[in-house]
C-alpha positions in Angstrom: 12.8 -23.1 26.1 14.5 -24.0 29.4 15.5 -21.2 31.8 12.4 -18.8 31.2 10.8 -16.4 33.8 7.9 -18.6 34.0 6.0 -21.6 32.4 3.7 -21.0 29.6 2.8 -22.3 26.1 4.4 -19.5 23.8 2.6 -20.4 20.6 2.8 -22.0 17.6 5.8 -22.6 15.3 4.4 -24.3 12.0 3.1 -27.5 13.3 5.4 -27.6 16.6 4.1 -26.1 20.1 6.5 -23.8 21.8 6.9 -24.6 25.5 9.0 -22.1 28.1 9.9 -23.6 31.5 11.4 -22.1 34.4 13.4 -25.5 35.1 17.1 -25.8 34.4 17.8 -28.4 31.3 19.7 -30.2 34.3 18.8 -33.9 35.4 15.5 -34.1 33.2 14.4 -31.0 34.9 12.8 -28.8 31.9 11.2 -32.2 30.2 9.1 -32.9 33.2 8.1 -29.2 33.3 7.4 -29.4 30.0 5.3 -32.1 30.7 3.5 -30.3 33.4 2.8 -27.5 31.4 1.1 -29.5 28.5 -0.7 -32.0 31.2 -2.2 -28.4 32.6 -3.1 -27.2 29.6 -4.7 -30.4 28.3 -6.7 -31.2 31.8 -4.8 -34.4 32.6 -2.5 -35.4 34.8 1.3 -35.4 35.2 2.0 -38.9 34.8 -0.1 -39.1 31.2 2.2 -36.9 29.6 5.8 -38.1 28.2 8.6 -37.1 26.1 9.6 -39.6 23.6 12.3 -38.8 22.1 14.2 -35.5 22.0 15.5 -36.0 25.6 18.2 -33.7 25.5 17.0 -32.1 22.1 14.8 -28.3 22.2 12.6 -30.3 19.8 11.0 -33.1 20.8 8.2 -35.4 20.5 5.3 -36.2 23.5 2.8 -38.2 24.1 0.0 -37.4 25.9 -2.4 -40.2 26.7 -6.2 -39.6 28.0 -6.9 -37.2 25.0 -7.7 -37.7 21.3 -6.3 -35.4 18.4 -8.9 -32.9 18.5 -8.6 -32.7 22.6 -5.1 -31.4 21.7 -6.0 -28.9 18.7 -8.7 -27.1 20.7 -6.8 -27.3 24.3 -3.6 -25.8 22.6 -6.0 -23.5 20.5 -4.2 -25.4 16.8 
């Protein structure tokens, strides 16, 4: 969600993550705060963290390299 107050993981929507970012969806803007936010919250950095596909989509997929499957479950609280 692009355009929020502030940058947070809101929760979980089935098996999705729901992501708010302060960044405009402008210029790839809100996808590397996206980014951010998920490197943060998974303790790795910036650069191991990518959107996929869903560029210009509010659902998309990412990759996050440097953590296994359960790394992801526990760090998002899944």
């Amino acid at each position: 969600v692009p355009g929020a107050k502030r940058d947070e993981i809101a929760g979980v929507l089935g098996s999705r993550v729901k992501v708010r970012v302060s960044a405009p969806p402008e210029g790839g803007r809100a996808n590397a705060a996206i980014c951010a936010v998920i490197a943060s919250a998974l303790g790795v950095k910036k650069s191991a963290v990518t959107v996929v596909s869903g560029h210009g989509s509010a659902e998309k997929l990412v990759r996050a390299e440097g953590v296994d499957r359960e790394g992801i479950l526990s760090a998002l609280r899944l």
